[in-house]
N, C-alpha and C positions, 0 to 999 in steps of 0.2 A: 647523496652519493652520485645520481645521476643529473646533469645538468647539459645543460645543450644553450648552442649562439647562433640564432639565424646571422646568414649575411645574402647582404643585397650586390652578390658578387658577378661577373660576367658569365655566362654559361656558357663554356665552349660544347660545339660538335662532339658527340662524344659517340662509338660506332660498337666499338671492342669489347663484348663480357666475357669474360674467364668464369667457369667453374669449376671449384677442385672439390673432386668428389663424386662420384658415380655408383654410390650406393644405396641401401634400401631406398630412402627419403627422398631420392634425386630425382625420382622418372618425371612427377607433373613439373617438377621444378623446369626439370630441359625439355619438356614438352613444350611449355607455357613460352620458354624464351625463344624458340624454336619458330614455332607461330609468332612470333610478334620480329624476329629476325625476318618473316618474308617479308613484313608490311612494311620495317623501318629500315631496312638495307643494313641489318648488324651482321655484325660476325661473332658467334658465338665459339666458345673452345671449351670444351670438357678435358681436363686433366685428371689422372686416377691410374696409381699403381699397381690397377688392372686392365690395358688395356683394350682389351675385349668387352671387358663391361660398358667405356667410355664409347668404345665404338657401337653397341647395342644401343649405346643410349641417342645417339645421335641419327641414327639410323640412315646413313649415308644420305642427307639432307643437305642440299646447299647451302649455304654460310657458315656452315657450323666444321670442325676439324676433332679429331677427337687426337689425345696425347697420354703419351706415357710420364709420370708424372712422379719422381721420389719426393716427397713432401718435406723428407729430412737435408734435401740437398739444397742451400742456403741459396747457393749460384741459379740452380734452376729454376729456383721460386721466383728470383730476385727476376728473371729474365722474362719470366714469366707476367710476372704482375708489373713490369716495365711496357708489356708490348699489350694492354689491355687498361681501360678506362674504368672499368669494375670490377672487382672480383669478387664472391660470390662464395663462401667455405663452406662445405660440409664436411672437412676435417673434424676429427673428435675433437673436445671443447681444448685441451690442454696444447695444442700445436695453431692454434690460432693466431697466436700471440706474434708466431716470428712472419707470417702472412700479414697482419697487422703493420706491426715495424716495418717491412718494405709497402705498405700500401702508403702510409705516412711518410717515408721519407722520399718517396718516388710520388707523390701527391695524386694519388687514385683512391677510390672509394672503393668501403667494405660493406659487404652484408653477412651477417652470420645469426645463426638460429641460436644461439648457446647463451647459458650467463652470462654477462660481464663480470670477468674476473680483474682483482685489483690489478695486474698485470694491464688488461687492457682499461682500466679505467684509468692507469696512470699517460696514456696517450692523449690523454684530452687537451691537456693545452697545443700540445705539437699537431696535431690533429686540424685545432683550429686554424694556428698557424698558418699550415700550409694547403686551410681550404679543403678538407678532408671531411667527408663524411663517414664515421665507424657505426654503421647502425648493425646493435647486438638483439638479441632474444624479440627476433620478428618469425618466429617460425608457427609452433603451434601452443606448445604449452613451453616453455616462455615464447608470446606472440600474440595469438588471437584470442588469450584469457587478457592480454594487457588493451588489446585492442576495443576489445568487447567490454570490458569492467570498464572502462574510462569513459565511455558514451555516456554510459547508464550514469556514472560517477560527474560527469560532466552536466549533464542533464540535471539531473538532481539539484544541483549548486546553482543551476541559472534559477530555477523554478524557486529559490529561497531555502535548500535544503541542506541537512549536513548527515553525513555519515554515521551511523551506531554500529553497524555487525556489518563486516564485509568475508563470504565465506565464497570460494573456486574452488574448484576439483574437475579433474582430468583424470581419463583415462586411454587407452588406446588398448581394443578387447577384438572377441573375433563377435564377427554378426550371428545373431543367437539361431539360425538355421543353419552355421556350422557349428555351434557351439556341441564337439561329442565326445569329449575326453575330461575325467572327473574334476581336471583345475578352471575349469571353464575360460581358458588363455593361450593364448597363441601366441610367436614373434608378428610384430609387423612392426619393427625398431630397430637400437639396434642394441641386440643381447644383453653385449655387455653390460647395459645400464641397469637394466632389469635384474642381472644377479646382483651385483652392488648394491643397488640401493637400498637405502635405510640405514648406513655403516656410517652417520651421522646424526648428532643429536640434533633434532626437530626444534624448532623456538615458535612460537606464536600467543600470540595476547587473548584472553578470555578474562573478559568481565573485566578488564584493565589491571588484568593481574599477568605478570609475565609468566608462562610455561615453558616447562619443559621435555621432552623425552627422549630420554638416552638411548643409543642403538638396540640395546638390549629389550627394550620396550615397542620397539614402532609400530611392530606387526601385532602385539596384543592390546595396544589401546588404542581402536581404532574407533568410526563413528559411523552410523547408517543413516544412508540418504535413499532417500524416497522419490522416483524422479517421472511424473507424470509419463504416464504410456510404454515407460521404458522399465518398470518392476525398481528393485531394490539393489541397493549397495552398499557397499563399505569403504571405507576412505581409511588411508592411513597418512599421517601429517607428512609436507614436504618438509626439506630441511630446512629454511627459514620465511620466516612469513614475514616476519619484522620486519625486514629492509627495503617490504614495497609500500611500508604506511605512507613514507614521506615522497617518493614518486606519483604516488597515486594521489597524494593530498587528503588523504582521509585519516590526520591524525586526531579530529573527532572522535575515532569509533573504539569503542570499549571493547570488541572483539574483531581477531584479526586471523582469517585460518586460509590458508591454500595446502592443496590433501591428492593425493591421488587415488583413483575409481579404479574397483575389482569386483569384481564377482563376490558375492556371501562365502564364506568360507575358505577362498584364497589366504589369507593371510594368516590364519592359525596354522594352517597347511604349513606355508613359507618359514614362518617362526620354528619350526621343528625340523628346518635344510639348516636355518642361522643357528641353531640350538645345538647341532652336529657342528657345526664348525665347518661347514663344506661351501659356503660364501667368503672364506678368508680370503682373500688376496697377498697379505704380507708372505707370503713364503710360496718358493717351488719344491715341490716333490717331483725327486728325480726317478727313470724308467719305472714311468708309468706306463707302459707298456707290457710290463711283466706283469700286471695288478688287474685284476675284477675289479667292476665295482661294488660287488660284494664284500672283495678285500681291502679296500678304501673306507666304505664303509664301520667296517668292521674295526679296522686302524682309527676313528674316531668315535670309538664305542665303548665305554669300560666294559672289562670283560675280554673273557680272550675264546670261550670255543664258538668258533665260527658257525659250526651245526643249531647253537641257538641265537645267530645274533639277532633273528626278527625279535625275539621274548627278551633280551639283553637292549635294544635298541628303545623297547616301549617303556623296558624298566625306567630309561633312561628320561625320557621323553614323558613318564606319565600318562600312558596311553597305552590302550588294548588295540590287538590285531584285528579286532572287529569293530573299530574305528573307522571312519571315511577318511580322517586327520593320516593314518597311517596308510588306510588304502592307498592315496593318492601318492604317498611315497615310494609305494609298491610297483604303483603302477609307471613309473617312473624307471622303474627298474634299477633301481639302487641298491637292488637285493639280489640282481641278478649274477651269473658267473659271466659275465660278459664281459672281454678283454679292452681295457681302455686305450683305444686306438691314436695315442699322443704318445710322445715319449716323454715328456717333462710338461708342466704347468701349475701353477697355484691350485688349492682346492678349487678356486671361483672359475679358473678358467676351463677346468675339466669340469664341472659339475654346467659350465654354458657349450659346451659341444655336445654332452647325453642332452641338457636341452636343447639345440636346436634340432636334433632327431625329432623327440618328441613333441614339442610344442610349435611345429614346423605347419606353415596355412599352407594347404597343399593346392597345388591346382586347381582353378575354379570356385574356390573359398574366398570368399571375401572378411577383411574384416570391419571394423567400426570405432570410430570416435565419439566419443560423449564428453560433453563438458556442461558443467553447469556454479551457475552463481548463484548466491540465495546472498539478499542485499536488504539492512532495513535502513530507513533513514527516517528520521523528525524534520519537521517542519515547526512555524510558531502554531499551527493551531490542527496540526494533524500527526499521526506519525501513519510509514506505508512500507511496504513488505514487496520487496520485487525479487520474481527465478527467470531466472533466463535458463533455456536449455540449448544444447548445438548437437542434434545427430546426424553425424554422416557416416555412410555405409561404402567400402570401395567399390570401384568399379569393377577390375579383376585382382588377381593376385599379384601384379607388376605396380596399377595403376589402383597403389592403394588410397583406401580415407587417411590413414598416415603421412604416405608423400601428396597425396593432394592438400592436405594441411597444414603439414609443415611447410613445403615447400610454393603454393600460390603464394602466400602472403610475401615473403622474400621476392617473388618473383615480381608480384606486383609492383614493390616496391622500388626493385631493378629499374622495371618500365618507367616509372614516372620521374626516376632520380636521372636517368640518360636522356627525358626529355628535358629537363630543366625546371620540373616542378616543385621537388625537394630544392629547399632551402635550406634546411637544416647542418650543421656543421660539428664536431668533436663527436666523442662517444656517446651513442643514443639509445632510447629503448622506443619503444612506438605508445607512446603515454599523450601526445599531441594530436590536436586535430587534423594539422597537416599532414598527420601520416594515417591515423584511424579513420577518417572521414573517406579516402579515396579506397585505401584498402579494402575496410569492408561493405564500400558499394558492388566492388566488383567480385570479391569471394560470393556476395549473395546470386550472381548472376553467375556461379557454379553451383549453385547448391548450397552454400555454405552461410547459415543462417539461422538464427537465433529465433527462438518464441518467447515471450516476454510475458509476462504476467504482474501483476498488481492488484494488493489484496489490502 
């Protein structure tokens, strides 16, 4: 799917980075190009249809301009990524595309944290063409799991090796000295994603046998991993694992899993919000504003008197009120008479406003990323078992492990593609040395760095 064309083409001067986007994920990102704008005379520009965020972000720093920014407005985009030699999206994954398209036909390069969607994988040849480089899922999880797995994956193959079980998992948690509300999770993302997810069936390879798990299943068939110095987890499958055998090259290995990391007992928890039906997205319920979330709930409960919907709710769900599974739903206040402060939304979009109340990293809270690989590979006369781990903890509540991770790696990549170092050309993921090799020299001299083991 993925394929890439070095060229040995002229590197012009190039001054101008655009970023669209000024939220959670953004702060190291324009930090990073902010500082690197003093040394290299750039001009950086923050675009975002909140301009006060844009301008917090820049913080009245020279070479940088911050804008107001409709993403949906074709002309402004177009005008936008005309007057800029980079551009830089932290739009949500699906509005990429038309950023993309004027980046390609106006011949500027892209960076974005998000899959490559068929959309943008059908740019490839035009891309080439016009001397484009679209480089996708350089952020954090898709990014420095692709960065970090290809080393070791690369490694391996010089040294005479091949692949058998290639297993990543991510997570993005709060650091366990704020950890004090019973889901043991916080936002430091962005929401949305977090109620959705799982609202796809999962695919990945075990034992060379293709699996499967349908949405209904994600959050109950999960797996525990054991992750030196950091306690205990659970993973639950991402939605394909499949389609990184052949990028990664490791169509070798008999098992193939990428998962994402939760806390013990998050995910029975969640499975009983999916089990209500209060994850849907396909439909708006109108004045919501007149409604509890008691009486939301309750509207997704067989059973009709409200006085017992907590004993109607367990029936439902299989569970007793003296449950921790239920506590946390409790505690959530999904049972509360509390007036839903929207007036229309999908279940998924009201049940991610009661969460970011709740699940909100409050000043001076930090949180933390964890990633980890567990990788076996054969040799002719050996076989060896390698974990790699990555904890990083944020700095504050603005200048999280989140945007310091999503966003260095993009940044970095900013830096060395405006010097002339990228070669690279069409739609790309960071699966080559040219791009993992500089990347994660310098995320380690942030912190951001792997412990490796071999057994």
């Amino acid at each position: 799917m993925y394929s890439f064309v070095a060229l040995n083409t002229m590197v012009f001067f190039m001054k101008n980075i655009l970023v669209i986007g000024a939220g959670l994920s953004s702060s190291y990102l324009i930090k990073y190009l902010l500082e690197q704008a003093n040394i290299f005379n750039w001009q950086i520009t923050v675009a975002d249809s909140n301009i006060e965020a844009a301008e917090n972000k820049i913080a009245n720093q020279k070479n940088a301009k911050a804008i107001k920014l409709n993403a949906t407005d074709n002309e402004q985009v177009e005008q936008l990524v005309s007057a800029n030699d980079l551009i830089i999206s932290l739009l949500p994954a699906f509005m990429h595309i038309n950023v993309a398209r004027n980046c390609v036909s106006l011949k500027k390069h892209l960076i974005t944290a998000s899959y490559v969607s068929p959309e943008m994988q059908s740019l490839h040849n035009n891309a080439i063409n016009n001397d484009v480089l679209l480089l996708n899922e350089c952020g954090l999880d898709p990014g420095i799991d692709h960065l970090s797995a290809m080393k070791i994956i690369d490694e391996v193959k010089a040294k005479g090796g091949s692949i058998d079980v290639f297993k990543s998992f991510c997570g993005g948690l709060v650091a366990p000295e704020f950890d004090d509300n019973p889901w043991n999770y916080k936002f430091t993302w962005n929401p949305r994603n977090v109620v959705v997810a799982g609202q796809s069936t999962a695919q990945y390879l075990e034992q060379n046998e293709l699996k499967f798990i349908p949405p209904q299943r994600i959050f109950t068939q999960t797996e525990e991993i054991q992750i030196e110095n950091q306690g205990s987890f659970e993973c639950y499958a991402n939605r394909d694992s499949l389609s990184y055998i052949k990028p990664y090259g490791i169509e070798s290995a008999h098992t193939v899993l990428r998962g994402t990391l939760r806390k013990k007992g998050y995910s029975k928890a969640w499975n009983n919000i999916v089990k209500l039906g209060l994850t849907d997205d396909s439909f708006v319920i109108h004045n919501t504003q007149n409604l509890t979330y008691r009486e939301l709930v309750s509207a997704f409960t067989p059973g009709n008197d409200i006085s017992k919907l907590e004993q109607r709710a367990c029936d439902f769900l299989n569970l007793t009120q003296e449950q921790d599974e239920f506590k946390k739903l409790v505690w959530l206040g999904l049972f509360d008479d509390t007036k839903i402060n929207i007036p229309e939304g999908s279940p998924a979009f009201i049940l991610q406003q009661l969460l970011q109340q709740k699940w909100k990293l409050q000043k001076g809270e930090l949180d933390m990323i964890v990633m980890y690989h567990e990788i076996e590979a054969s040799y002719p006369n050996k076989k060896e078992k390698i974990s790699s781990a990555l904890v990083v903890k944020g700095e504050n509540e603005i200048l999280t492990a989140m945007s310091k991770t999503v966003g260095l790696p993009m940044a970095i990549a900013a830096k060395h593609l405006m010097l002339g170092d990228i070669k690279l050309r069409g739609v790309v993921i960071p699966t080559m040395p040219e791009l993992y090799n500089p990347i994660l020299n310098e995320l380690a001299e942030y912190g951001i760095s792997f412990e490796e083991k071999c057994y």
